[in-house]
Legacy VTK file of the C-alpha trace (Angstrom):
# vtk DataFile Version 3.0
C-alpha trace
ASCII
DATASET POLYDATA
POINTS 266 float
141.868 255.001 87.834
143.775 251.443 86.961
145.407 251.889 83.332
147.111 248.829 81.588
149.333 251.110 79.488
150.474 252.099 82.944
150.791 248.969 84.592
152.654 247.934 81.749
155.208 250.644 81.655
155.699 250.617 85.089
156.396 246.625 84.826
158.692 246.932 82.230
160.404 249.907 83.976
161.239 247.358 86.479
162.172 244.804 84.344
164.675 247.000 82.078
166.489 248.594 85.247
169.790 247.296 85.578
170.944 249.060 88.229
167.901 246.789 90.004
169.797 242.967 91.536
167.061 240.110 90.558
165.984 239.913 94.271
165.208 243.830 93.797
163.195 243.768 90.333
161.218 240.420 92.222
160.959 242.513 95.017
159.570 245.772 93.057
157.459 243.976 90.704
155.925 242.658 93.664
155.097 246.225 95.525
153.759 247.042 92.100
151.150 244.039 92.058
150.162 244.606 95.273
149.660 247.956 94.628
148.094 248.054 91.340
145.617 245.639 92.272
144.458 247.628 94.988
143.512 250.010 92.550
142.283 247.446 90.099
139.893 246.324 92.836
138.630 249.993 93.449
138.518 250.454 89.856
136.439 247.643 89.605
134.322 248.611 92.579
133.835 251.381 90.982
132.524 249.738 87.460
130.272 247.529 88.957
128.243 250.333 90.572
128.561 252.226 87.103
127.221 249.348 84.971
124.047 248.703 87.624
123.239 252.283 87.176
123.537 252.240 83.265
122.047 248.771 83.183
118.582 250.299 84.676
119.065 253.374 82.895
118.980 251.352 79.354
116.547 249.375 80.395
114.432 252.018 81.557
114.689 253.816 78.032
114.144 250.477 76.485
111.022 249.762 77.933
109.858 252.947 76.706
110.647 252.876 73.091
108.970 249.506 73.607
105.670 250.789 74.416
106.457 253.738 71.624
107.145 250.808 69.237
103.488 249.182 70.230
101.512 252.245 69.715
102.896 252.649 66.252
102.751 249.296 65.281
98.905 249.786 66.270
98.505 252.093 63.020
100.320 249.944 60.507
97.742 250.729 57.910
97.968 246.283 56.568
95.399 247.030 54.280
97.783 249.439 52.324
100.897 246.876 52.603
98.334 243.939 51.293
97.347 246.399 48.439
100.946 246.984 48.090
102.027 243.128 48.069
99.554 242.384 45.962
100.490 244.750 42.966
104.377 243.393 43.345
102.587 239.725 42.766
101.214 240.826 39.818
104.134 242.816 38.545
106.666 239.842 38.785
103.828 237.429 37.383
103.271 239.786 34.417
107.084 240.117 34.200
109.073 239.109 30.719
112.451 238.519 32.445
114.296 239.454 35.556
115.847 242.593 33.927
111.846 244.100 34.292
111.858 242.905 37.354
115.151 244.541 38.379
113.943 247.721 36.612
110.558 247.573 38.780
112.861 247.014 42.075
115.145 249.890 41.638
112.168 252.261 40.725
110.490 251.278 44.389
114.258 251.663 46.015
113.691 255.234 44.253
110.865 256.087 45.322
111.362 254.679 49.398
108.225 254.437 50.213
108.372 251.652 53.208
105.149 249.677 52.351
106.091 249.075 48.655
109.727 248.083 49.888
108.209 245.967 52.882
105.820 244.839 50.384
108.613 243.549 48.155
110.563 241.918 50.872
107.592 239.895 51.957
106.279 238.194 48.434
108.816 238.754 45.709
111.155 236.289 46.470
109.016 232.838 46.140
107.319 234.354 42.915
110.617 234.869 41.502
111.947 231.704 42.529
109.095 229.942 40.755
109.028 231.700 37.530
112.682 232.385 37.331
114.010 228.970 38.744
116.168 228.290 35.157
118.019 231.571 35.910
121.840 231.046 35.900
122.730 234.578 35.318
123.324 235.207 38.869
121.121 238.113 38.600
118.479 236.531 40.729
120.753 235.699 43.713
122.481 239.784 43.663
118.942 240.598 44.033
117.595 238.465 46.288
120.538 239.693 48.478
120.252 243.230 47.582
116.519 242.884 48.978
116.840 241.584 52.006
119.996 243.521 52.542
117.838 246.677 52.381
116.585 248.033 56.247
112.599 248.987 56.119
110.662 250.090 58.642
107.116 250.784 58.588
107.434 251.836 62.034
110.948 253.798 63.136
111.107 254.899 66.745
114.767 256.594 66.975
116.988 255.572 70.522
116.352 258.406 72.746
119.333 260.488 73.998
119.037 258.583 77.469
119.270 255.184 75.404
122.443 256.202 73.469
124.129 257.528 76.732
123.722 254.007 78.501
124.664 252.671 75.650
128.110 254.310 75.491
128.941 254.116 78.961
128.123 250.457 78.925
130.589 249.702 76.087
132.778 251.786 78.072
132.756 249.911 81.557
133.555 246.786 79.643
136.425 248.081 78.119
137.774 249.596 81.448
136.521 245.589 82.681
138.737 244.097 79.953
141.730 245.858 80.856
141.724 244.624 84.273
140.493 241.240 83.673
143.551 241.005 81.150
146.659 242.396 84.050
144.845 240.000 86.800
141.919 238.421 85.897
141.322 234.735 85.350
138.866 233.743 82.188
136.663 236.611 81.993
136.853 237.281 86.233
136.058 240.832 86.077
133.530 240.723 83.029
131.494 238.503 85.523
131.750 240.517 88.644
131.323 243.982 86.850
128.289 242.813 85.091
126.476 240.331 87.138
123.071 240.097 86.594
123.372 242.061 83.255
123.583 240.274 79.654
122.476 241.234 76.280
120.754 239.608 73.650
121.442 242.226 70.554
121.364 245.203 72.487
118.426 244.470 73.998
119.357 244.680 77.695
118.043 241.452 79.918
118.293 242.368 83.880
118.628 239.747 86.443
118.109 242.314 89.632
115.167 244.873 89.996
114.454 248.052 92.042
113.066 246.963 95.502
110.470 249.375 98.162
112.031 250.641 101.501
109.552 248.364 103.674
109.320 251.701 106.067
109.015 254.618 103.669
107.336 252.437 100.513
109.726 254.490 98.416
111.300 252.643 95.352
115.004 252.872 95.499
116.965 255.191 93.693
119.768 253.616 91.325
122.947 254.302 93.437
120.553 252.814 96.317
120.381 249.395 93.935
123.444 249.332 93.458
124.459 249.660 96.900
122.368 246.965 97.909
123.654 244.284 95.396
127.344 245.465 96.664
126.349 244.272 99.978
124.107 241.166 99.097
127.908 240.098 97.461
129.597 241.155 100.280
127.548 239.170 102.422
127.333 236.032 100.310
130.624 236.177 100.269
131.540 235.831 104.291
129.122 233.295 104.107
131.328 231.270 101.764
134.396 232.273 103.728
132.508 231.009 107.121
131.109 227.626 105.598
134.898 226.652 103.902
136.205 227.330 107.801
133.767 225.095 109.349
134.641 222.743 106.480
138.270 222.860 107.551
138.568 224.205 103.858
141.825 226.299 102.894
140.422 229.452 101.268
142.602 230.520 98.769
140.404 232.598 96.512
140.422 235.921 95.647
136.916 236.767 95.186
137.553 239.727 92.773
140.202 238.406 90.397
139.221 234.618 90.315
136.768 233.289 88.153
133.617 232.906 90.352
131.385 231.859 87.551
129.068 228.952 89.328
129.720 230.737 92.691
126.422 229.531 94.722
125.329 233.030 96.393
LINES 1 267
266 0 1 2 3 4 5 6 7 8 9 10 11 12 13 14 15 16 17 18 19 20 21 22 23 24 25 26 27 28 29 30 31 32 33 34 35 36 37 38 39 40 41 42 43 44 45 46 47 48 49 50 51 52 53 54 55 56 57 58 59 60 61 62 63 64 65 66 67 68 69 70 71 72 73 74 75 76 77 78 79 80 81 82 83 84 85 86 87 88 89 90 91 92 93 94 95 96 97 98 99 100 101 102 103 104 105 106 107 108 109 110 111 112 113 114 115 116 117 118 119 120 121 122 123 124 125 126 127 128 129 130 131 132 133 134 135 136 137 138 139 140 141 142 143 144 145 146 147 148 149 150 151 152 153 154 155 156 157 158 159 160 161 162 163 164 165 166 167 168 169 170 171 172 173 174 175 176 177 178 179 180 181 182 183 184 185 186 187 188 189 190 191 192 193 194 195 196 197 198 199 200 201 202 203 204 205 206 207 208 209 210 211 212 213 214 215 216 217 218 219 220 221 222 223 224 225 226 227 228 229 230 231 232 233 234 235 236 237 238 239 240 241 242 243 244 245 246 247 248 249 250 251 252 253 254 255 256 257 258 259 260 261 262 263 264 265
């Protein structure tokens, strides 16, 4: 397993030996780069077939809290949150100052019940606006913020155990990525190979690879089996490159795992 702390110590080992000539410490930092990034590239062999497997596994529990999401949201009872949103209009429109209406805020906040508080967050800020607008207190903006600060849900559907996992070992590949990427890697080198074809948007996880069907057996893949695959679609792509910069009369100088390949045509 490639450790920066080590790498580091080891370098400045090298560096602080004065029994070593300067031909020696060039010569021993240079057996220690070639054989660090050896492991760096298993290491990052390694992560890459890691993150694939994590990738579908968040995905997988994604899509299911998803669908567990859309069945609740299917018995939102809107008739009680109109009700609700309705008797907040009234309340603020009735109101003799803001200092009722603060009172009548922290009372709901009290009493958490989701449709009054969603209730609140949807109307009561354009009815305050408008019959409030002379406020300069200050009040109105701490509660405006305090409002839309608050988290409601009228439907909460908890990340499953398998979500959290994939979560965590994500976050934990990409630190093991960044530690690499910062000893050897240009730009963000590593990043990109380790987690090709996966990106986030929030933590919502966005895949740009898919199981596939053994043609022969009409068995979906397994994960290992996906990530396998990819592995060798990138191995392939890249003797391809290697081949068409020969015939090219190109000189290759590239290292394909510590370069940044960002806009690499596969």
């Amino acid at each position: 397993m490639f450790s920066l702390n080590d790498y580091r110590e080891k370098k400045n080992s090298i560096l602080n030996n004065d029994r070593l000539s300067q031909r020696g410490k060039e010569d021993a930092l240079n057996s220690l780069s070639v054989l660090t990034r050896n492991e760096a590239r298993a290491a990052i062999k390694d992560l890459r077939k890691r993150a694939v497997i994590n990738a579908l596994s968040l995905s997988e529990a994604q899509r299911e809290r998803d669908e567990k999401i859309k069945g609740a949201q299917e018995k939102i009872d809107y008739q009680r949150l109109n009700y609700e949103a309705q008797k907040v209009s009234s309340m603020i429109k009735a109101s003799s100052s803001l200092l009722d209406v603060l009172e009548a805020w922290e009372k709901a906040k009290s009493e958490n019940d989701a449709y009054v508080l969603k209730a609140w967050q949807d109307v009561s800020k354009g009815l305050i606006s408008e019959k409030y607008k002379d406020d300069y207190s200050g009040l109105k903006g701490s509660l405006f913020e305090d409002m839309q600060g608050l988290k409601v849900e009228l439907v909460g559907v908890e990340k499953t155990k398998d979500e959290l996992e994939a979560l965590d070992a994500l976050r934990s590949i990409e630190l093991e990525a960044k530690e690499i990427n910062e000893a050897f890697g240009s730009g963000v080198s590593v990043l990109s190979r380790v987690f090709e074809g996966v990106s986030f948007e929030g933590e919502k996880v966005k895949l740009g690879f898919d199981y596939e069907v053994h043609k022969l057996t009409d068995r979906k893949e397994t994960k290992s089996e996906v990530s396998y695959r990819l592995e060798r679609e990138r191995e392939k792509a890249i003797e391809n490159h290697k081949l068409a910069l020969k015939e090219k009369g190109f000189e290759n100088t590239l290292d394909y795992d510590f370069d940044d390949m960002r806009g690499f045509n596969r």
